[in-house]
C-alpha angles and dihedrals in degrees: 000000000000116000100227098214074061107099112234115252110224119248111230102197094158096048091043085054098038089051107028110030084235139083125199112258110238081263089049094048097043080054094057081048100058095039090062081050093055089045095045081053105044098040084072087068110015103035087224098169142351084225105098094127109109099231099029088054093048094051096031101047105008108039087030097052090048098040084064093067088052103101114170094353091305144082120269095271087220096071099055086054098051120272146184111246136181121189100191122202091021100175107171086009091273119179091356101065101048079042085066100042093060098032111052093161087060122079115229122207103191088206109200135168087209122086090198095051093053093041085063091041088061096054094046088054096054098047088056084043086225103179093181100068129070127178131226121188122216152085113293090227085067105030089059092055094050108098077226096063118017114089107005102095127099100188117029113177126193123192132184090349120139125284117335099251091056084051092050094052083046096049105035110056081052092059123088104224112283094040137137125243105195104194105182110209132185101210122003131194132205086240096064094048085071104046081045084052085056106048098035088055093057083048107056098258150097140215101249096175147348106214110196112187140150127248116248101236114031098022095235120160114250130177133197111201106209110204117181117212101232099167149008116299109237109252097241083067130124078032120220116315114286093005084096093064095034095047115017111189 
């Protein structure tokens, strides 16, 4: 059902096929659709995101959340197999929601610190009647020392969450080894790709790749950062709550 007060998000066939190899099936795309409305609805209460606009919301939070799990030109093989994945600090359910839209084989955990921003999430959710997510509420340097929870992902995405060491610290302890870390970055230095090796290296991973590209519509740089998980993550790592921002390794 499409409220019709909602504005229609284009469709973009061309771009999603042009960028991403793939194009939304008509279920996937009436699903886009309800989950603007969702947003449209929640942000009078909830002030979910400054992106109402159409087109701004399609390139900034749909085309950027997929083209995240583009690795190489393709999609990350795992999730069409069905993987485990965790998108920590959702927010608004960027990148995890549009994940489980388009890959309904993968489980998605929408991972937030905020009562108020799962409780939206459910409902969403619901309303989508995605099976396939389920939310967890909590704080990432917990979670990731929970046995639950620490070690059994294979995909953990991270969007518009602090530097990219403290991401790092946040993504890797939750991946079974093997697993893929997906940090998304607006701008990225060479600088910073130093003080990531380190940290990436303490905590059991690698830097498998640095993808730069331009988004379709406005032109703007974004980066994903890939980490492989190639070892165990000490115990002492994530740290205790808040000591990752105040002191990234």
């Amino acid at each position: 059902m499409t409220n019709s007060t909602t504005p229609l998000l284009p469709e973009m066939a061309e771009i999603w096929q042009q960028t991403l190899n793939w194009q939304p099936t008509t279920q996937q795309q009436e699903k886009f659709q309800q989950l603007y409305q969702s947003i449209l609805e929640g942000n009078a209460q909830l002030n979910l995101t400054r992106i109402t606009e159409p087109q701004e919301f399609w390139e900034k939070h749909l085309w950027d959340s997929l083209r995240g799990i583009v690795q190489q030109g393709q999609f990350i093989p795992s999730l069409q197999e069905g993987a485990s994945v965790i998108d920590i600090g959702t927010g608004a359910g960027f990148p995890g929601v549009p994940v489980g839209i388009i890959a309904p084989n993968s489980t998605v955990t929408l991972l937030d610190s905020t009562r108020k921003k799962i409780n939206f999430i459910d409902k969403v959710i619901t309303a989508l009647e995605l099976k396939n997510c389920q939310t967890l509420v909590g704080r990432s340097e917990e979670i990731g020392q929970q046995t639950q929870h620490r070690q059994i992902y294979d995909l953990a995405l991270i969007r518009a969450v602090g530097t990219t060491s403290v991401c790092a610290e946040y993504t890797l302890p939750l991946l079974k080894q093997g697993g893929l870390a997906v940090i998304y970055r607006g701008t990225w230095t060479e600088e910073e790709t130093q003080a990531l090796h380190n940290a990436v290296k303490q905590l059991g991973g690698e830097v498998e790749s640095i993808e730069q590209f331009i988004t379709p519509l406005s032109d703007s740089i974004r980066n994903c950062l890939y980490l492989r998980k190639i070892a165990t993550t000490p115990a002492k790592f994530p740290r205790a709550v808040g000591v990752p921002t105040q002191k990234p390794l």
